[in-house]
N, CA, C and O atoms as CSV, one atom per row, in Angstrom:
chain,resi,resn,atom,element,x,y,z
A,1,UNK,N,N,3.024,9.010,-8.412
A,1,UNK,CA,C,2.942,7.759,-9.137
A,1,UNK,C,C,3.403,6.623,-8.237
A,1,UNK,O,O,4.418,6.832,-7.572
A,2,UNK,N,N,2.729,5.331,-8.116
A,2,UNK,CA,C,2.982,4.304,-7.468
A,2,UNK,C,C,3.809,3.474,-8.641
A,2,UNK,O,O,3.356,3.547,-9.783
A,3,UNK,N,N,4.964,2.712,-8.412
A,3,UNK,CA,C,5.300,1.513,-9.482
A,3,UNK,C,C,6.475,0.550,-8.657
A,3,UNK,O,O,7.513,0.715,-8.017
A,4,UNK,N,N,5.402,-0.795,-9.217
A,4,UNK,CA,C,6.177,-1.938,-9.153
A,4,UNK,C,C,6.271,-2.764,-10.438
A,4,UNK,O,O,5.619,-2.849,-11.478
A,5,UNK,N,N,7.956,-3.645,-9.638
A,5,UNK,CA,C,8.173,-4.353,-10.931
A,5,UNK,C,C,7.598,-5.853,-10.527
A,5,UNK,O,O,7.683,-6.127,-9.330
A,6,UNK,N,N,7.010,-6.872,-11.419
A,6,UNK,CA,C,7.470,-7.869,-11.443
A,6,UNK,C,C,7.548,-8.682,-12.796
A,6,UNK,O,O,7.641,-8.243,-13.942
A,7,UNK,N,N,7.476,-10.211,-12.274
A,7,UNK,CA,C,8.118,-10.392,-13.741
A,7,UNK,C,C,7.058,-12.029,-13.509
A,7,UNK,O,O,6.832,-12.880,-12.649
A,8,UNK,N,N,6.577,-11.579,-15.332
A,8,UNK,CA,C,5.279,-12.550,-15.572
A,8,UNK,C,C,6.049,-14.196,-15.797
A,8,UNK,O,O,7.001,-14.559,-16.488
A,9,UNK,N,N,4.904,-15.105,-14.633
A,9,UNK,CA,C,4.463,-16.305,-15.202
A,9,UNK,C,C,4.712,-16.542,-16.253
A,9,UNK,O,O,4.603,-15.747,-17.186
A,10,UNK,N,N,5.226,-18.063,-16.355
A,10,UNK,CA,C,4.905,-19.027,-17.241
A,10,UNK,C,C,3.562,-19.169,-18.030
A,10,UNK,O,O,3.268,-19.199,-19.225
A,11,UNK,N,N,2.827,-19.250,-16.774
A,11,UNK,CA,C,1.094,-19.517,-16.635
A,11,UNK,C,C,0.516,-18.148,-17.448
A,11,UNK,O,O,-0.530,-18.342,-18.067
A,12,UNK,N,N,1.059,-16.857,-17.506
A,12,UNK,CA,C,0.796,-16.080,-17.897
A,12,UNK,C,C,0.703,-15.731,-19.989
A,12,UNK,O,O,0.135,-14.834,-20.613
A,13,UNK,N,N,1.515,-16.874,-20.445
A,13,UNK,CA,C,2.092,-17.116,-21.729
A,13,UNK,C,C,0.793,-17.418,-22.245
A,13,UNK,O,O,-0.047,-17.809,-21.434
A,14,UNK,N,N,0.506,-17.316,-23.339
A,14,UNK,CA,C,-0.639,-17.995,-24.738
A,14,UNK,C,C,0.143,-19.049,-25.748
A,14,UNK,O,O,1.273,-19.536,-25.704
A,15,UNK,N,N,-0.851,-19.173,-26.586
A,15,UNK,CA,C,-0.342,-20.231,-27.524
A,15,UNK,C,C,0.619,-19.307,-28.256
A,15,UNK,O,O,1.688,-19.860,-28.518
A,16,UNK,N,N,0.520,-18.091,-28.638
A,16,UNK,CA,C,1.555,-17.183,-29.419
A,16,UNK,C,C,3.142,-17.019,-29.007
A,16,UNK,O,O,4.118,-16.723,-29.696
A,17,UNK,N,N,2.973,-17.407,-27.261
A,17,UNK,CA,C,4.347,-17.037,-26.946
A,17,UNK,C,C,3.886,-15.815,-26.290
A,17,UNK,O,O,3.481,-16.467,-25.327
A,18,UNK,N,N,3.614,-14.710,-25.991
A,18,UNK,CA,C,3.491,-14.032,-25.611
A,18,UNK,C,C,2.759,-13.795,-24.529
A,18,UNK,O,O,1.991,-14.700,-24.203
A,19,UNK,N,N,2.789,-12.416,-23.600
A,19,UNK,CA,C,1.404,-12.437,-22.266
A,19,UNK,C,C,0.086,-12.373,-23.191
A,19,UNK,O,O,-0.116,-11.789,-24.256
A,20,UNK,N,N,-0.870,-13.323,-22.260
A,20,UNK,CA,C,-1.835,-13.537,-23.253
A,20,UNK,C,C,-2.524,-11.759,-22.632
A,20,UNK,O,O,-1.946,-10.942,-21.915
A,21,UNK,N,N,-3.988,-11.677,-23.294
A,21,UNK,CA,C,-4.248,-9.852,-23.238
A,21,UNK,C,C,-5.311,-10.364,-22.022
A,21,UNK,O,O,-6.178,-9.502,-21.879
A,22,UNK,N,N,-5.507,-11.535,-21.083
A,22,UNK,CA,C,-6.238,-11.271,-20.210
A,22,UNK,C,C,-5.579,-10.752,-18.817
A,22,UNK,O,O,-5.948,-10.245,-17.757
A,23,UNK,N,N,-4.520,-11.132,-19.381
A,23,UNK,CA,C,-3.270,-10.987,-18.211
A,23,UNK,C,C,-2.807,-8.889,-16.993
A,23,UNK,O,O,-2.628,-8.421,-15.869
A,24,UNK,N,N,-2.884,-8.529,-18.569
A,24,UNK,CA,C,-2.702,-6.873,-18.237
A,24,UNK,C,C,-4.226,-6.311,-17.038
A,24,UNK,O,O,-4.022,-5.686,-15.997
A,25,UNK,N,N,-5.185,-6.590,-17.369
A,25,UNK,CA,C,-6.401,-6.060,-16.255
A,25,UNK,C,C,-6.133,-6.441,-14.823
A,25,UNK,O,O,-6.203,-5.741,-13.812
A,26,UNK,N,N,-5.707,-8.110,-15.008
A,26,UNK,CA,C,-5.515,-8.528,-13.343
A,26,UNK,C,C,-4.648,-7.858,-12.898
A,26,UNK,O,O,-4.777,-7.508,-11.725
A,27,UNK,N,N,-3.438,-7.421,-13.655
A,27,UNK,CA,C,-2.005,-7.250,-13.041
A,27,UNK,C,C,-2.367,-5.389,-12.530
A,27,UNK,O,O,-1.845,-5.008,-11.482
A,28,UNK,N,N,-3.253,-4.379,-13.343
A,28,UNK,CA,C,-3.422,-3.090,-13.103
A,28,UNK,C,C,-4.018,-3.427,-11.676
A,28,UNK,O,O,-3.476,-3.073,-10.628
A,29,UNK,N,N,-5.224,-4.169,-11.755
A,29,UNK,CA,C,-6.240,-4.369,-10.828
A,29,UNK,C,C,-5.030,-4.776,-9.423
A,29,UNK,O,O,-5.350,-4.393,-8.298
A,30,UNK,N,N,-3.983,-5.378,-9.568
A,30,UNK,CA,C,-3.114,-5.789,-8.250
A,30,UNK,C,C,-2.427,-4.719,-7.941
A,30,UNK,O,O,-2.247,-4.390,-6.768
A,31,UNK,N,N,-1.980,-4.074,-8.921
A,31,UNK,CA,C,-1.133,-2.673,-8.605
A,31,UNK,C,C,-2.259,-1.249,-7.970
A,31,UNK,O,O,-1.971,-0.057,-8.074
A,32,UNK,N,N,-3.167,-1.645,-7.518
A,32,UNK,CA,C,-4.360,-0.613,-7.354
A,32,UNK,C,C,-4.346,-0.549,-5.871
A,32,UNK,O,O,-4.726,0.412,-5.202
A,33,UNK,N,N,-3.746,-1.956,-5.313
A,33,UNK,CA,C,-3.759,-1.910,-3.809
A,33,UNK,C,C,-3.410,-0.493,-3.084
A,33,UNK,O,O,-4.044,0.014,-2.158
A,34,UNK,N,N,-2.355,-0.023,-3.668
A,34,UNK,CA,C,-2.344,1.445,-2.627
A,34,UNK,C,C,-3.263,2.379,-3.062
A,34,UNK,O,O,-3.464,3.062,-2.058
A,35,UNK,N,N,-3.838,2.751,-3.825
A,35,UNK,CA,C,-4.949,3.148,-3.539
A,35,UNK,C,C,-6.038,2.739,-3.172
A,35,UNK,O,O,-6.799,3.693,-3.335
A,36,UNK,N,N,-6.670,1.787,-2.716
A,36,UNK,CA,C,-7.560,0.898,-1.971
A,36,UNK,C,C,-7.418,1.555,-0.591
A,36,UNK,O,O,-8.228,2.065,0.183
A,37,UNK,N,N,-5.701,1.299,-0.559
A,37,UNK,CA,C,-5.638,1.317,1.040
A,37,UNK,C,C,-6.106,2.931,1.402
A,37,UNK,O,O,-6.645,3.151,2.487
A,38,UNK,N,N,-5.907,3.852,0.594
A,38,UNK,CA,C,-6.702,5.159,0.897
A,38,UNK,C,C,-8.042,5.138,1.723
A,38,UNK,O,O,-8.218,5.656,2.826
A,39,UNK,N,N,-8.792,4.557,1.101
A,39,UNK,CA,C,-10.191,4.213,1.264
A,39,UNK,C,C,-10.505,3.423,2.240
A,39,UNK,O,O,-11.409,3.609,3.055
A,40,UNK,N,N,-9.415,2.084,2.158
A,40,UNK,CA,C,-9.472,0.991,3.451
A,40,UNK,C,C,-8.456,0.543,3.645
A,40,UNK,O,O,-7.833,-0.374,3.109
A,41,UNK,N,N,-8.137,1.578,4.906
A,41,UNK,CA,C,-6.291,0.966,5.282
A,41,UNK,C,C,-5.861,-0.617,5.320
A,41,UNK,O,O,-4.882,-1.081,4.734
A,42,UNK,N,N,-6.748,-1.320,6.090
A,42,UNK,CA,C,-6.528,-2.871,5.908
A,42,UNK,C,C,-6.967,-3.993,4.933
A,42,UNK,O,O,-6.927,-5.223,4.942
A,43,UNK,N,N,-7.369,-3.106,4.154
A,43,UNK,CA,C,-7.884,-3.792,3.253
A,43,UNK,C,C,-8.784,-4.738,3.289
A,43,UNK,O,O,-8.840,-5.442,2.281
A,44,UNK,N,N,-9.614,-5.003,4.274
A,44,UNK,CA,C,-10.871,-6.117,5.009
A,44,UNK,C,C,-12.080,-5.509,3.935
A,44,UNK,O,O,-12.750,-4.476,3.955
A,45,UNK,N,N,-12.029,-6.402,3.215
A,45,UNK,CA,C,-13.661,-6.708,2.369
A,45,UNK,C,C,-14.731,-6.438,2.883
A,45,UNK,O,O,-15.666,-6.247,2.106
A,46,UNK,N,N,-15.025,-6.307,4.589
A,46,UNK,CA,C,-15.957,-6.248,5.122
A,46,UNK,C,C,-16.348,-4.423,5.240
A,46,UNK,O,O,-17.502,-4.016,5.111
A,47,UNK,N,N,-15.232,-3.552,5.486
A,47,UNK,CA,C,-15.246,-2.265,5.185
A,47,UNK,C,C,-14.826,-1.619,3.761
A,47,UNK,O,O,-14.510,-0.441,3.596
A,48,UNK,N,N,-14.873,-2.422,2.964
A,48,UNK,CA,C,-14.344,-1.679,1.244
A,48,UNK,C,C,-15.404,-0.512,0.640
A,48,UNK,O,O,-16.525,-0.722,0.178
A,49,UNK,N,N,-14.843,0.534,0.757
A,49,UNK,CA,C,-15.474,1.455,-0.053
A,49,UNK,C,C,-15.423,2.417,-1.247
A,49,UNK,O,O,-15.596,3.628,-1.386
A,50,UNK,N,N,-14.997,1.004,-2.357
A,50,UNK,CA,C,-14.634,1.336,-3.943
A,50,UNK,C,C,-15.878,0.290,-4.525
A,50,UNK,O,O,-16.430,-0.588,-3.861
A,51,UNK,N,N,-16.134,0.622,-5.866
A,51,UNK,CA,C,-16.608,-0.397,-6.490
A,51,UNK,C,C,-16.488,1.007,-8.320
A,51,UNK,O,O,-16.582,2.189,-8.651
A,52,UNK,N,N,-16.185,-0.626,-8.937
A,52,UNK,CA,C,-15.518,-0.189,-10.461
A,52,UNK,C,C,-16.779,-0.059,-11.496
A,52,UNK,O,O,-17.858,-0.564,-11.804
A,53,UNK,N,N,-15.881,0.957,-11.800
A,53,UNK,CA,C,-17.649,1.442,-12.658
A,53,UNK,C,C,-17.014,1.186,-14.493
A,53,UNK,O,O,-17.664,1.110,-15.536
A,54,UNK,N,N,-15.930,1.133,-14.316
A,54,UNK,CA,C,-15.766,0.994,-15.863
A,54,UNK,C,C,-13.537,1.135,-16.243
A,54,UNK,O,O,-12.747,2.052,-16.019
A,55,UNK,N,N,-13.350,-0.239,-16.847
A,55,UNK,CA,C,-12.066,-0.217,-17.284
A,55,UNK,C,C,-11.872,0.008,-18.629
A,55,UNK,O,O,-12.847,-0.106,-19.372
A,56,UNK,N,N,-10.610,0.358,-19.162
A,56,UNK,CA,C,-10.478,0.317,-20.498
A,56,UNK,C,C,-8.858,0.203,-20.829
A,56,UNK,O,O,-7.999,1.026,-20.512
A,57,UNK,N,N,-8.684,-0.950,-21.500
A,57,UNK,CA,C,-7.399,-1.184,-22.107
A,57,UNK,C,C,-7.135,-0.900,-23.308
A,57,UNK,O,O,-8.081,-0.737,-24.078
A,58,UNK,N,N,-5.978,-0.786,-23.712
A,58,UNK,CA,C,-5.132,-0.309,-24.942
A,58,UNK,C,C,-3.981,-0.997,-25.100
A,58,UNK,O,O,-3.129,-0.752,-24.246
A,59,UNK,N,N,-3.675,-1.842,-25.996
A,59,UNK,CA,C,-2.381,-2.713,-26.376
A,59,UNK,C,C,-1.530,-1.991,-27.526
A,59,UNK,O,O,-1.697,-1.879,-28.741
A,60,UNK,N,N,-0.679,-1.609,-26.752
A,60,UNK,CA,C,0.415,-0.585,-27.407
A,60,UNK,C,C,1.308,-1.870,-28.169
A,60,UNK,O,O,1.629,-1.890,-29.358
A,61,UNK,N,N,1.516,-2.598,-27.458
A,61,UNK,CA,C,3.208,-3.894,-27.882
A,61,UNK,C,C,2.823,-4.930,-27.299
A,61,UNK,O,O,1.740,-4.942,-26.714
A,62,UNK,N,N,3.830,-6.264,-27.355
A,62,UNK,CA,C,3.653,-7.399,-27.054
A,62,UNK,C,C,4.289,-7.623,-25.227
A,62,UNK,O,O,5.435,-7.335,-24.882
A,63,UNK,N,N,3.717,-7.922,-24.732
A,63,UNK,CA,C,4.690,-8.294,-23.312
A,63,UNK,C,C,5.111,-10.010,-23.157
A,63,UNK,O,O,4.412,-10.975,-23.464
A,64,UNK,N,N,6.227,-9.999,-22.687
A,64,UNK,CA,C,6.810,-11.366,-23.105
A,64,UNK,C,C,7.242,-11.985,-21.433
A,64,UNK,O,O,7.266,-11.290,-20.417
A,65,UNK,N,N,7.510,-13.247,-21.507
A,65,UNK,CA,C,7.734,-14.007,-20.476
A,65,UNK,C,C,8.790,-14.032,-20.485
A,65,UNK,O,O,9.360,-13.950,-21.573
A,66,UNK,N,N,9.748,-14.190,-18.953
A,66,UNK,CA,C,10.824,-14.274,-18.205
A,66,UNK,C,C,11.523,-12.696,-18.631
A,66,UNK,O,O,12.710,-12.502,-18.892
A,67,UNK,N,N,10.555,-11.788,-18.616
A,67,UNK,CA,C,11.309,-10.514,-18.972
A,67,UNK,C,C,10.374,-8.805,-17.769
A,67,UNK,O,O,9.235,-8.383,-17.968
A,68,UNK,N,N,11.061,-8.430,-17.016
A,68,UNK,CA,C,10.451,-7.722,-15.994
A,68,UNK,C,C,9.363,-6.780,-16.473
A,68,UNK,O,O,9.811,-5.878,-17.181
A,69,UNK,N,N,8.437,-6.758,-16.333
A,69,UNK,CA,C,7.699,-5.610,-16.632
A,69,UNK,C,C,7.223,-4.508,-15.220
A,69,UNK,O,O,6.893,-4.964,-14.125
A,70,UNK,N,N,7.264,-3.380,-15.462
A,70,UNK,CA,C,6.941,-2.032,-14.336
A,70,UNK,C,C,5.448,-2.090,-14.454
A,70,UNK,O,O,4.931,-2.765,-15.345
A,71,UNK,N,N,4.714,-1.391,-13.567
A,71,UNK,CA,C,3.426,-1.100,-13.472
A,71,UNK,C,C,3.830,-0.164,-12.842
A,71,UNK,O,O,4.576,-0.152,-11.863
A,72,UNK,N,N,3.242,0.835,-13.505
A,72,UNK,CA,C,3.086,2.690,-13.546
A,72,UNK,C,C,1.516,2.952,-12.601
A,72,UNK,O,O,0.566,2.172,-12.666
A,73,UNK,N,N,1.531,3.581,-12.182
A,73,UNK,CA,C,0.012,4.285,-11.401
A,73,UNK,C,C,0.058,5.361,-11.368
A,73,UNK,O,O,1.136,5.902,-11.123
A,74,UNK,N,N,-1.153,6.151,-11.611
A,74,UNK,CA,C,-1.320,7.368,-11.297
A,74,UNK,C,C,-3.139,7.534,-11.259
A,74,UNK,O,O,-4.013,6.877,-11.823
A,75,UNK,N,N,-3.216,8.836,-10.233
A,75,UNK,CA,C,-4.903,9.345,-10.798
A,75,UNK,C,C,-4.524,10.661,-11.739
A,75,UNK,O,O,-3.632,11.508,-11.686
A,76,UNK,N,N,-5.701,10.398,-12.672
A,76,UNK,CA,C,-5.376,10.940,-13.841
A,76,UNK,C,C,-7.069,11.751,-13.793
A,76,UNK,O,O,-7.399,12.376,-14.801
A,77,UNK,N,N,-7.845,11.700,-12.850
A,77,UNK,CA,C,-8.930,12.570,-12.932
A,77,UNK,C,C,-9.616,11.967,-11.479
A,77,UNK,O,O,-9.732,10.772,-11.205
A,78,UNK,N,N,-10.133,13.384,-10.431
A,78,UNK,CA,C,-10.511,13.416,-9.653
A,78,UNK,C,C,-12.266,14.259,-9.616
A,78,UNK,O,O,-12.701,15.395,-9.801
A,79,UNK,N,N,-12.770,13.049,-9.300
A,79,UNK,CA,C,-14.423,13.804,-8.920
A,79,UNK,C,C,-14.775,13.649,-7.982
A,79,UNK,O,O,-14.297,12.726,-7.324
A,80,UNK,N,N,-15.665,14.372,-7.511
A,80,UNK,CA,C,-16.866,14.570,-6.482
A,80,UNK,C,C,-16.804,12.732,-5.352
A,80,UNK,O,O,-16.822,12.603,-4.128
A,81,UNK,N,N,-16.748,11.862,-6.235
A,81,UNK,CA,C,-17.419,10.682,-5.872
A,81,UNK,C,C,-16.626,9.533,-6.354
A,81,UNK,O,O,-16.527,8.377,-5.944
A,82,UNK,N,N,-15.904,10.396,-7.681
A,82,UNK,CA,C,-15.736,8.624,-8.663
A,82,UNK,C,C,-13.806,9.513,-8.921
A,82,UNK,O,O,-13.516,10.658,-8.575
A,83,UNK,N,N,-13.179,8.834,-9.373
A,83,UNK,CA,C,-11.562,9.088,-10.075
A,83,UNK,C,C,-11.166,8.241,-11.007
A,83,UNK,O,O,-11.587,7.089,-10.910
A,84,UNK,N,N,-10.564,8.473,-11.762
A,84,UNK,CA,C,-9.968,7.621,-12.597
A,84,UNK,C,C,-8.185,7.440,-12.428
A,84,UNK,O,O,-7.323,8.315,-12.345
A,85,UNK,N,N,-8.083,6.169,-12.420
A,85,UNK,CA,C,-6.706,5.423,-12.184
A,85,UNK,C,C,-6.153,5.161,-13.533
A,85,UNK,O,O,-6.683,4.300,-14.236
A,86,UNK,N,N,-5.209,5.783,-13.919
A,86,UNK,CA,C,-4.751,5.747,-15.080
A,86,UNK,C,C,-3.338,4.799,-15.187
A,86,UNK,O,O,-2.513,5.252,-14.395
A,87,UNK,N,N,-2.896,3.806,-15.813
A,87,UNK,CA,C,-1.311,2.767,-15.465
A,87,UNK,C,C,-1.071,2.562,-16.952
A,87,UNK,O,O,-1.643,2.715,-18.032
A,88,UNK,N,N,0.178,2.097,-16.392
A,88,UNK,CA,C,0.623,1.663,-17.683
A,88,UNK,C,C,1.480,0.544,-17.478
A,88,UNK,O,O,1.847,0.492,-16.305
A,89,UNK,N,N,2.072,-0.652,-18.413
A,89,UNK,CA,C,2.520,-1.528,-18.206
A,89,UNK,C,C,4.174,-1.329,-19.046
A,89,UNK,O,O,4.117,-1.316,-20.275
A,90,UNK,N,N,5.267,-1.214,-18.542
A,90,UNK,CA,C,6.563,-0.758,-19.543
A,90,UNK,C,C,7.539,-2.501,-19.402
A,90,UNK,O,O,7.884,-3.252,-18.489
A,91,UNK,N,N,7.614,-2.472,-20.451
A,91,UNK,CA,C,8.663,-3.620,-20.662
A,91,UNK,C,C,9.469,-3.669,-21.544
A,91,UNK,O,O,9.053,-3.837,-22.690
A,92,UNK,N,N,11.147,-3.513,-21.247
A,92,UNK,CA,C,12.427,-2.650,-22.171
A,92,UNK,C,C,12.572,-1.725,-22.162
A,92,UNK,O,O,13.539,-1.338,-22.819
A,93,UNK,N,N,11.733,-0.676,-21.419
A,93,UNK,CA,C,11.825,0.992,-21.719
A,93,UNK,C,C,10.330,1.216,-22.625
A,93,UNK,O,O,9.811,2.333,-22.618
A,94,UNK,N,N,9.866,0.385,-23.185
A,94,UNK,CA,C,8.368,0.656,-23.914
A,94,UNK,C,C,7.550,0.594,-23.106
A,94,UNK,O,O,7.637,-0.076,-22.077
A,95,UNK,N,N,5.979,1.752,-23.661
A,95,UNK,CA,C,5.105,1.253,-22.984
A,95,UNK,C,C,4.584,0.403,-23.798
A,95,UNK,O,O,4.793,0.406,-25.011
A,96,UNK,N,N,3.837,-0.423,-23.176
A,96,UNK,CA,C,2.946,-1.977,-23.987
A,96,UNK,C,C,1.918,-1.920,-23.571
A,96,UNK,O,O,1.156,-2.357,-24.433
A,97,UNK,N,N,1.204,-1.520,-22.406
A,97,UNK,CA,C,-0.103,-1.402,-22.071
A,97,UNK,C,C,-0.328,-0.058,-21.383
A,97,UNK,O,O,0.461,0.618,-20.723
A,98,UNK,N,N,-1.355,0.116,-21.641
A,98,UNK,CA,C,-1.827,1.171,-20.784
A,98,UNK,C,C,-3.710,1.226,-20.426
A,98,UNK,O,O,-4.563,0.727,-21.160
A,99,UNK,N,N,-3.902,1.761,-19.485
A,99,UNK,CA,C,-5.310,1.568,-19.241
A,99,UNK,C,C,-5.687,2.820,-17.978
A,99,UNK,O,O,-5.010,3.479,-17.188
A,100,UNK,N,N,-7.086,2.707,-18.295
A,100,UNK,CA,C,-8.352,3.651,-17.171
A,100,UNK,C,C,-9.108,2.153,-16.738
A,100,UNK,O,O,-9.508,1.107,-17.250
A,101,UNK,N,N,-8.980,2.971,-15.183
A,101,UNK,CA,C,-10.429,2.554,-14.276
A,101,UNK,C,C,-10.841,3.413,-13.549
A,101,UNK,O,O,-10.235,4.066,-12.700
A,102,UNK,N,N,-12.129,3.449,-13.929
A,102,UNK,CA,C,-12.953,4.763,-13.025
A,102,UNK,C,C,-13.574,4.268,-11.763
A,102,UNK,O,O,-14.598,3.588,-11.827
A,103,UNK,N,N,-12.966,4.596,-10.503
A,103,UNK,CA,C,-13.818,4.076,-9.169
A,103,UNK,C,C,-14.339,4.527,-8.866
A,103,UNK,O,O,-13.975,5.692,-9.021
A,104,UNK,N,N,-15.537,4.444,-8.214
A,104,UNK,CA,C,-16.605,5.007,-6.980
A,104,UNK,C,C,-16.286,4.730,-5.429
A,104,UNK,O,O,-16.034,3.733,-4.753
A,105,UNK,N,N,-16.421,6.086,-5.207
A,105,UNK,CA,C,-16.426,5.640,-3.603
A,105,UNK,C,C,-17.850,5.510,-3.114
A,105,UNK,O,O,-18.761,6.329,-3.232
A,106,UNK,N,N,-17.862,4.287,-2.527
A,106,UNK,CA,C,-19.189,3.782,-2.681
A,106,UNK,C,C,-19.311,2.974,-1.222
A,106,UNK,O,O,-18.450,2.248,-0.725
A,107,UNK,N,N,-20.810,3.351,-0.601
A,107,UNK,CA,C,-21.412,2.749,0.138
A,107,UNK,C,C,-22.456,1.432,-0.030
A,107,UNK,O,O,-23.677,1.381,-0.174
A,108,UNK,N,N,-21.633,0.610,0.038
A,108,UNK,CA,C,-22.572,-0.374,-0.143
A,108,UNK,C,C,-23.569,-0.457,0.721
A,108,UNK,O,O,-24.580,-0.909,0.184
A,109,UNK,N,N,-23.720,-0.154,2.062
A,109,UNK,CA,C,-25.434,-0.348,2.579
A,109,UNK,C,C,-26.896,0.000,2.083
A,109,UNK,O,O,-27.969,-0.572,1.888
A,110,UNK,N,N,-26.375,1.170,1.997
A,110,UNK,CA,C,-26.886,2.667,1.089
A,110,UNK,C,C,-27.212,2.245,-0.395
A,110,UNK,O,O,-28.294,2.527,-0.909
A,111,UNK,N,N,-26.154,1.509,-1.100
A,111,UNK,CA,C,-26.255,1.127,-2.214
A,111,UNK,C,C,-26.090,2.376,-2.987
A,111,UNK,O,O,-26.915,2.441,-3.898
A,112,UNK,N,N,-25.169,3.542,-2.907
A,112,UNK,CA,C,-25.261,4.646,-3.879
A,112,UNK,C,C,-23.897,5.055,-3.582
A,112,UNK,O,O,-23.274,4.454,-2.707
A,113,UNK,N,N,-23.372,6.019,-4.224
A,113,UNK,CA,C,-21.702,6.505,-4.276
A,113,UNK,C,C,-21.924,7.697,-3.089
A,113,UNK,O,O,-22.972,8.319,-2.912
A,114,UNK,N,N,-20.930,7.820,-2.482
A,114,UNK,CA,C,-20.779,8.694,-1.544
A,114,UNK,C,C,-19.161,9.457,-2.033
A,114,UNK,O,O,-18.117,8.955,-2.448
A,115,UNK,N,N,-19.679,11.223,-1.678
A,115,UNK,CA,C,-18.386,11.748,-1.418
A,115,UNK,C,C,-17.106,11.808,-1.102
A,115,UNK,O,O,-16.892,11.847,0.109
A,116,UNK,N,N,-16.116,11.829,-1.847
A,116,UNK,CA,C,-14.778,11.666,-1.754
A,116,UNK,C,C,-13.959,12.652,-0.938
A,116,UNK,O,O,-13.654,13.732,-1.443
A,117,UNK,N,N,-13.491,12.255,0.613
A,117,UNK,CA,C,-13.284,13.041,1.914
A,117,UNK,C,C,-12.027,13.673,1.405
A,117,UNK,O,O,-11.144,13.149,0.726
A,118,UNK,N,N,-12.128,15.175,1.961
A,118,UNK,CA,C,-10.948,15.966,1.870
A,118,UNK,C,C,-9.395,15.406,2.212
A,118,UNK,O,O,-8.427,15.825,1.578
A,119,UNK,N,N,-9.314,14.737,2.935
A,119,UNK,CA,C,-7.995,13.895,3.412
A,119,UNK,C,C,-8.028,12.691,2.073
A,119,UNK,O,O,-7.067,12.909,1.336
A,120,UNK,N,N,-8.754,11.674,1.657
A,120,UNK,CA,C,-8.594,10.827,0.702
A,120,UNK,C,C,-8.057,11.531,-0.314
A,120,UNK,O,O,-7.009,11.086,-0.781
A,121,UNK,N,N,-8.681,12.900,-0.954
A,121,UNK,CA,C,-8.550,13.999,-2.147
A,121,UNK,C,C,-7.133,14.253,-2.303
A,121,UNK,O,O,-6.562,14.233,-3.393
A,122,UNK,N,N,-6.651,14.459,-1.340
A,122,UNK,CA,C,-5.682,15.069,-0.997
A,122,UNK,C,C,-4.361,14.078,-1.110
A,122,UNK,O,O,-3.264,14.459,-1.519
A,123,UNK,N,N,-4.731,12.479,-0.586
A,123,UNK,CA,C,-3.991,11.586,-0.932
A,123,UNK,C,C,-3.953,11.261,-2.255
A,123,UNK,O,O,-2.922,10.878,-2.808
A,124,UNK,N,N,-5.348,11.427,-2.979
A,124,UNK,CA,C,-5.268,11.093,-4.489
A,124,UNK,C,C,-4.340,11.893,-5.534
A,124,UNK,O,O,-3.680,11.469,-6.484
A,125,UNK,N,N,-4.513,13.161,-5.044
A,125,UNK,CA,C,-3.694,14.368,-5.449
A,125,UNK,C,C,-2.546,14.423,-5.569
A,125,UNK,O,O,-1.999,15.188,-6.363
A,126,UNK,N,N,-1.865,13.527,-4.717
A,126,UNK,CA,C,-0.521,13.339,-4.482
A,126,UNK,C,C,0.095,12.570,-5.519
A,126,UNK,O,O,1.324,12.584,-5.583
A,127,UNK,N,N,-0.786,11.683,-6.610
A,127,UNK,CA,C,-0.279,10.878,-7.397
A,127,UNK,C,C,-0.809,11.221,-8.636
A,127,UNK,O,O,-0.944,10.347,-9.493
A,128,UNK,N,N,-1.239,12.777,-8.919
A,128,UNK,CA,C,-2.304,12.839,-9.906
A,128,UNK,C,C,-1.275,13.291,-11.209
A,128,UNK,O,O,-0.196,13.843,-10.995
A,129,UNK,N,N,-1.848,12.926,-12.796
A,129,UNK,CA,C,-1.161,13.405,-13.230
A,129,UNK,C,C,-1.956,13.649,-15.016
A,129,UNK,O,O,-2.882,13.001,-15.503
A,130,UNK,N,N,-1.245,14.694,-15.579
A,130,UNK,CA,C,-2.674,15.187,-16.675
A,130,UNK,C,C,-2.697,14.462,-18.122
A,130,UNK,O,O,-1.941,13.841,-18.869
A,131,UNK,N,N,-3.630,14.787,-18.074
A,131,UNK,CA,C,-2.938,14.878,-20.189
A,131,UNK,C,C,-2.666,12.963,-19.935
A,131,UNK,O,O,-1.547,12.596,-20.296
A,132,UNK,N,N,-3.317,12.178,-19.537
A,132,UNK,CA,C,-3.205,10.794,-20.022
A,132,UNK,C,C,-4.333,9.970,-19.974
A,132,UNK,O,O,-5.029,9.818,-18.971
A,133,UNK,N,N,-4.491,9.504,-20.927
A,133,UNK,CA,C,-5.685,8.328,-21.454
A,133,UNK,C,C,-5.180,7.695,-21.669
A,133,UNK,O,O,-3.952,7.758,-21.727
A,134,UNK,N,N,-6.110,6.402,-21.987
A,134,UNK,CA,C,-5.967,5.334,-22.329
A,134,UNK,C,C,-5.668,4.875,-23.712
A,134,UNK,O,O,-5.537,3.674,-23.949
């Protein structure tokens, strides 16, 4: 499992007071960097070989401003080509969000998904963990 803390924006607030719900996708999507770097150690756009085939969120609780929230990571299912990144968002000891994104390892020249290399597998493996959905 990968996890960092930080702690939400102002900018991040709604009219309710609370993190507004567009907020949780960007913040999974930032915590994804180490696994990126699997795929592309430097992370240069010009060699990226992920592309997102499908997210899905779940709002467990409210997440609030000037108060730390964790971002949880894990792969939670490994295929041929594609995995799913399973996180969660904890703030107080609760979880409040949680979510799937399913990536492709993907060749963009080619334009089609390519095989997921025994060494990447193996890094994914390292963070894998069962029995969790979204």
């Amino acid at each position: 499992m990968f996890s960092e803390k930080m702690m939400p924006h102002f900018s991040d607030t709604d009219a309710l007071g609370h993190i507004n719900n567009t907020k949780p996708p960007v913040w999974f999507e930032g915590a994804r960097a180490a696994i990126f770097k699997f795929f592309t150690p430097d992370l240069d756009p010009k060699k990226w070989q992920l592309i997102i085939a499908k997210i899905e969120v779940s709002y467990h609780g409210q997440l609030f401003y000037g108060q730390e929230i964790e971002i949880k990571t894990y792969i939670s299912r490994i295929g041929g080509a594609s995995f799913d990144v399973y996180q969660e968002l904890w703030q107080h000891g609760e979880k409040c969000v949680s979510g799937t994104a399913t990536m492709i390892h993907y060749d963009y020249k080619a334009q089609r998904s390519k095989k997921i290399t025994d060494d990447i597998r193996a890094q994914l493996a390292e963070h894998f963990i069962e029995n969790k959905a979204a």
